[in-house]
N, C-alpha and C positions, 0 to 999 in steps of 0.2 A: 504494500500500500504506500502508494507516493503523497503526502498532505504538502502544497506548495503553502506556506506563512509569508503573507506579505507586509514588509513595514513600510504603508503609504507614504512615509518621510522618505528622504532622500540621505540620510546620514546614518554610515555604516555601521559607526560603533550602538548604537542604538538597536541595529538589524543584529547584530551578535549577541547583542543583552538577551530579546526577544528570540533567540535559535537555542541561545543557552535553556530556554524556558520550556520552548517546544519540546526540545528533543529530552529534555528530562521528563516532560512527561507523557510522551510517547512510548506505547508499548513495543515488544518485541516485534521485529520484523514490518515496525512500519519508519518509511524514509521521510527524514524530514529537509527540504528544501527553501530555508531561509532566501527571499529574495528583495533587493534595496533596488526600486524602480530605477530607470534610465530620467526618470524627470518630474519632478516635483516640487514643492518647499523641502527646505533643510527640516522645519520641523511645523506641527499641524495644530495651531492654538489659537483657530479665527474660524467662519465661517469661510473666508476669504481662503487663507488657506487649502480649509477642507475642499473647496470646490476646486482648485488647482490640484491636487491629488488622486481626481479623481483618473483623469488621462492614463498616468503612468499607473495605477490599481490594472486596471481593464488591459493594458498591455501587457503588465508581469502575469496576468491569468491567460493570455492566448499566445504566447511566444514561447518557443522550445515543446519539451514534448506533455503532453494533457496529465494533469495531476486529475489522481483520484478525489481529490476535496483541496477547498482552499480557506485559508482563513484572513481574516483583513485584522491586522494587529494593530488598529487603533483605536480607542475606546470613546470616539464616535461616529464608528461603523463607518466610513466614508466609501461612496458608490454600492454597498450594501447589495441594492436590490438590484442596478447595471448589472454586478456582476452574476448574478441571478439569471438571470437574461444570456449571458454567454456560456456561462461553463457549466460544464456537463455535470459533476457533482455536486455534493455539498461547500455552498459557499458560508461561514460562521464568521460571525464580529465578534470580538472579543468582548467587548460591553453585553451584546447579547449572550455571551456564553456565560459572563460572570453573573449576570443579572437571573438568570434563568438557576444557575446553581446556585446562589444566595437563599431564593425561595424554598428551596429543595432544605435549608439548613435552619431556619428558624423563622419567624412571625416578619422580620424585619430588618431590613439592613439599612448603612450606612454608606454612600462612596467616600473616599478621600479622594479629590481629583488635584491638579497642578493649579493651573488660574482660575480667577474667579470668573474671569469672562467667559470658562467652559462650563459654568454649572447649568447655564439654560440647556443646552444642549444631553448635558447629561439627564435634566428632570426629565428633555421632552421624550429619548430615549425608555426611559424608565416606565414614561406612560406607554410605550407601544409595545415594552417586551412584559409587564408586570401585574395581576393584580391590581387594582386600589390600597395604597395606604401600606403594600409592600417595601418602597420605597421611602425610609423615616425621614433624608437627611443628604445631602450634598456639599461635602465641604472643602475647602481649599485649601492648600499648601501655599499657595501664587510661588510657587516653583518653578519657572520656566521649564519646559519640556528639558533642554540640552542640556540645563545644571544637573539635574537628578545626578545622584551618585550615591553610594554605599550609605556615605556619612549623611543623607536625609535620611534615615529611618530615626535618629532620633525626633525630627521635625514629624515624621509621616504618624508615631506611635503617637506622639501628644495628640495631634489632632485626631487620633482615629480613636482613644479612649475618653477626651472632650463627646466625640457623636455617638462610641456609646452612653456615657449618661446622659446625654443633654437630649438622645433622640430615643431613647428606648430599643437603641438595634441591637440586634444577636448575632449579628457576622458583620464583615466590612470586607468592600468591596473596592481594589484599587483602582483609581479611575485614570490610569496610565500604563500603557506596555513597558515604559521607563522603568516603571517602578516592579518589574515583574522580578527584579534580583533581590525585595526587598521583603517578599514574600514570606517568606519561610520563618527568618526573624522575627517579623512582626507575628507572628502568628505565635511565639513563643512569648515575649512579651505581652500580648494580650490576651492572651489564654482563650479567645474565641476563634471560628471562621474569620481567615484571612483569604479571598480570593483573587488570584491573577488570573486575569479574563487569556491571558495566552494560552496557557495550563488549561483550564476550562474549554478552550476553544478546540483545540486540539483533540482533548480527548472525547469530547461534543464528535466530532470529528470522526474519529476514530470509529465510533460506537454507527453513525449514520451510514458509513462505508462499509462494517460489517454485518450490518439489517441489511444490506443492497435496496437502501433508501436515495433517492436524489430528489432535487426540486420539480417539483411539478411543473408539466409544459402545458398546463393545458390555457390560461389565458394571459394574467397578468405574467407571468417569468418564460411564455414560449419570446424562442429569439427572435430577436429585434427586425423590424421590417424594412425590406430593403428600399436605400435612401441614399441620394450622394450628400458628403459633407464637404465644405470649402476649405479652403487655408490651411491652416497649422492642423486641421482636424480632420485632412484629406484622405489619410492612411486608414485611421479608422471608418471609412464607407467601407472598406473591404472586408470588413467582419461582414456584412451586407450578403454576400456572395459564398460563404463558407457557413457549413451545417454549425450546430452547436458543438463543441468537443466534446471526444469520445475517453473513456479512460483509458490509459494503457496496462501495458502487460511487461512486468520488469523483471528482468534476471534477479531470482534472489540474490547478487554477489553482486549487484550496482547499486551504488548513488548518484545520482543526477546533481550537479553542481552547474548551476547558471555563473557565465562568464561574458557580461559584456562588453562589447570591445570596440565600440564607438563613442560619442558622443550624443548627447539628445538633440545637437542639431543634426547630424546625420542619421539619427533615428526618422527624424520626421521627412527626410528628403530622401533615404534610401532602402529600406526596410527596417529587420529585426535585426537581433544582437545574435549573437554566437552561443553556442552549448557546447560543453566538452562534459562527457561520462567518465568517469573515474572509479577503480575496482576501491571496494573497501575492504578491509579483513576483520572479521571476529562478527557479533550480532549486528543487526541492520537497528539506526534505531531514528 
């Protein structure tokens, strides 16, 4: 089983943070293929942003060879339901993986998110994956996405034991792929559910691809109708012309590692990037 993680940002060490997260919690014999788009924002903390991310999402899912499922590693789902539309498997947000496992653990949870300018986005979320009144509490760090580091779990634990008394929640929910290293810690520290929606997504993930479930084509997610697009967004009319992708079929003894080897203006003026397979030894994970 191939699960393509995609970190809509454009900054690498961010894409390792969130591979480290994956593949720990991936089980046996499923491949995890971290990939940092050809073009984006450096990091995703505006609507503005989000809406520039969505380009390079939709390419990392139909370029090199078809993942069994995909997951979008940022915890406000960006292009979500697009990529819905294109790929063949299970497409999982990481906000909707963690939101949807919080429920599963108690009456009520908590996010800790980075800015405050991301908390609407995360309420409104909350209302389309959640019960009523699931959702206690939305709070901020105002941690800029790219400072995160080891050394905020002191900042991330205050805040996240402030929303449990202050909100009555029984798990906390991190409302950044950033902070998916911070996991574990906090989860010791606060003696409750600590959830990273990457972890969560993955193994969402995992579980949908072993049901041999995928998204339904029948109205709203069948693929997109064909259309030309202008400019900068000319490439993409030719998903237009191409079926929905199929899953593939992988040598247990491969990993798939995306290599790309241009630039995003040559992306947009000459196709896709390059793929090189590479043999791995010991478990596939």
């Amino acid at each position: 089983m191939l699960i393509r993680v995609i970190n809509p940002n454009t900054t690498d060490a961010m894409t390792a943070t969130i591979e480290t997260s994956a593949r720990a919690a991936a089980g046996p014999g499923t491949l995890i293929e971290a990939i940092t788009p050809v073009m984006g924002p450096a990091s995703i903390e505006s609507h503005y942003d989000e809406a520039l991310a969505v380009p390079g999402i939709l390419h990392a899912i139909t370029s090199g060879p078809p993942a069994d499922a995909h997951v979008i590693a940022c915890f406000g789902d960006p292009g979500l339901d697009a990529a819905r539309e294109i790929a063949d498997g299970p497409v999982i947000g990481i906000a909707e993986a963690a939101m949807h496992a919080a429920t599963l653990l108690g009456r009520g949870f908590s996010v800790v998110t980075t800015l405050s300018r991301t908390r609407g986005r995360a309420w409104d979320l909350a209302a389309r994956y959640c019960p009523p009144g699931a959702c206690r509490g939305v709070h901020a760090t105002d941690i800029p996405v790219l400072d995160l580091t080891p050394d905020s779990l002191k900042q991330v634990v205050a805040l996240a034991r402030h929303a449990l008394d202050h909100d009555g929640a029984d798990a906390i929910v991190l409302g950044c792929a950033g902070m998916a290293d911070l996991c574990a810690a906090a989860t010791l520290e606060l003696g409750v559910p600590v959830i990273d929606g990457v972890a969560a997504a993955v193994t969402l993930a995992e579980a949908l691809v072993r049901l041999r479930l995928r998204t339904s084509t029948r109205d709203e997610y069948a693929f997109p109708p064909s259309k030309p697009y202008l400019g900068l967004l000319q490439s993409f009319g030719e998903l237009s012309n191409r079926s929905r992708y199929s899953s593939p079929i992988l040598h247990p003894t491969l990993r798939i590692i995306s290599l790309p080897v241009f630039s995003t203006i040559d992306f947009l003026d000459a196709g896709r990037p390059s793929y090189a397979v590479c043999r791995c030894a010991g478990r596939l994970r």
